[in-house]
C-alpha positions as CSV (number, residue, x, y, z in Angstrom):
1,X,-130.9,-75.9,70.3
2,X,-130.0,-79.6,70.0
3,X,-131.0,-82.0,67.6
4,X,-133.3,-83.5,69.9
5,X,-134.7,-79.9,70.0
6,X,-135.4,-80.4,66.5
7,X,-137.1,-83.7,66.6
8,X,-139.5,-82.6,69.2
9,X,-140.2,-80.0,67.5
10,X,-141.2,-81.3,64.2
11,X,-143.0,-84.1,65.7
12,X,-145.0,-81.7,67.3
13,X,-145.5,-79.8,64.3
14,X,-146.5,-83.2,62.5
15,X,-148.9,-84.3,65.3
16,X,-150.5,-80.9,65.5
17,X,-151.0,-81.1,61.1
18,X,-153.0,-84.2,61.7
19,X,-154.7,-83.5,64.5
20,X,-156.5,-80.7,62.3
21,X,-156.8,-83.0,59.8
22,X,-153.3,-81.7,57.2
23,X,-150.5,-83.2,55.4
24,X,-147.1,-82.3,56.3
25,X,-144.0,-82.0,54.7
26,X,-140.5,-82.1,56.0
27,X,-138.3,-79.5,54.3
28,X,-134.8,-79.9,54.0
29,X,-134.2,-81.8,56.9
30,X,-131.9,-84.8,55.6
31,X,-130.3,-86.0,58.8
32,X,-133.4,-86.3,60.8
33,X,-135.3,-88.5,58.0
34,X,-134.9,-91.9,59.4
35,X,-136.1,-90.2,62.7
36,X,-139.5,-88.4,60.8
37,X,-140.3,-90.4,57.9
38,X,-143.0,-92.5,59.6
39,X,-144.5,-88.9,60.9
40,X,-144.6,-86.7,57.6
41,X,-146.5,-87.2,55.0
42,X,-143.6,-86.1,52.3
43,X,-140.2,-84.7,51.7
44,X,-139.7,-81.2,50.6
45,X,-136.2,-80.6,49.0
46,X,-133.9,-78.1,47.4
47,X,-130.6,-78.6,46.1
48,X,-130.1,-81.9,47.0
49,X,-128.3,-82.6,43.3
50,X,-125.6,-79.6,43.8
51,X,-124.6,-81.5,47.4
52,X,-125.2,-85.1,46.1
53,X,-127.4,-85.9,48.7
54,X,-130.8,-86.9,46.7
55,X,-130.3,-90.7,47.7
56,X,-130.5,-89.8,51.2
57,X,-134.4,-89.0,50.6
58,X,-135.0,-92.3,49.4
59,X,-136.3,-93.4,52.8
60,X,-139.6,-91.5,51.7
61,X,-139.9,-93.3,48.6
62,X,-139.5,-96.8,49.7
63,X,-142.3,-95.2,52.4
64,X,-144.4,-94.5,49.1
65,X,-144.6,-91.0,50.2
66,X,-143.5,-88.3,47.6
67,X,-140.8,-86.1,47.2
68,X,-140.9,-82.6,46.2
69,X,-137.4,-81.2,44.4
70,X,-136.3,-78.2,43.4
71,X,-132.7,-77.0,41.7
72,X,-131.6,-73.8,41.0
73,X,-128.3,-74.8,38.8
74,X,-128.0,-72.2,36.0
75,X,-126.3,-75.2,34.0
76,X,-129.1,-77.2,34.8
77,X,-131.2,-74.1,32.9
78,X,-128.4,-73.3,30.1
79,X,-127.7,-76.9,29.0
80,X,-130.2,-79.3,27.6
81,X,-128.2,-82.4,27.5
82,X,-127.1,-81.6,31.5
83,X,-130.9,-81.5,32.1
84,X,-131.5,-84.7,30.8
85,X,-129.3,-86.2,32.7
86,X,-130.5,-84.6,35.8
87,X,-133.9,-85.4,34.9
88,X,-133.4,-89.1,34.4
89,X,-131.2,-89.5,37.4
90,X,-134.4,-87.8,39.8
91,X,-136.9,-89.9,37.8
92,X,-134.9,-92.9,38.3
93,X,-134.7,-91.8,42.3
94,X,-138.4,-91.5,42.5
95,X,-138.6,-87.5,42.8
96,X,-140.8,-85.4,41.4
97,X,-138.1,-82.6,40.7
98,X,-137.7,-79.7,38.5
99,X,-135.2,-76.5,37.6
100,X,-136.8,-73.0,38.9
101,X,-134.9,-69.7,38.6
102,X,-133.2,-68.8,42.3
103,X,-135.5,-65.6,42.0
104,X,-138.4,-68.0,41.9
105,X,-139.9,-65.2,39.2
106,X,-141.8,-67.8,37.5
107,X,-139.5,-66.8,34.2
108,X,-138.9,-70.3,33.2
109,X,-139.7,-74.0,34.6
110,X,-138.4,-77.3,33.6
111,X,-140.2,-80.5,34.8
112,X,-138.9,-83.7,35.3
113,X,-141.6,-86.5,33.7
């Protein structure tokens, strides 16, 4: 499948959310944002910290639509101080982000205010 493949496709997807009336989210997707921002509703992402690619999702923030965040960095869980960083660097971004276990066991959660 192309990349074009992939832009039909979620537009589709999009257009057949509203149609019944939904929200959607695109998940992941960082090089197709500029392409899809004016069609989702907001940005689902994980890991974008570890690959230094969270600024790339700003496109949904200046559309005042929100961004959803997750990490799975065991320093991010082990070290308080890294976590602050982390935290004020996403809130800073505009993300709503937070550190859940790679299990996603619900055995901790930290929240970024």
């Amino acid at each position: 499948l192309s990349g074009n493949d992939q832009l039909a496709y979620n537009r589709f997807l999009a257009s057949a959310a509203h149609e019944r009336g939904l929200l959607i989210g695109l998940k992941n997707d960082l090089d197709q944002i500029s392409e899809l921002v004016a069609e989702f509703d907001f940005a689902v992402n994980e890991e974008c910290y570890e690959y230094d690619e969270c600024e790339r999702l700003s496109l949904f923030i200046d559309a005042g639509k929100p961004v959803l965040h997750a990490e799975y960095s065991e320093t991010l869980v082990s070290d308080a101080e890294a976590r602050t960083l982390f935290c004020d660097e996403m809130v800073a971004l505009g993300l709503s982000s937070m550190v859940l276990p790679l299990e996603l066991d619900d055995s901790f959660r930290f929240v970024c205010d």
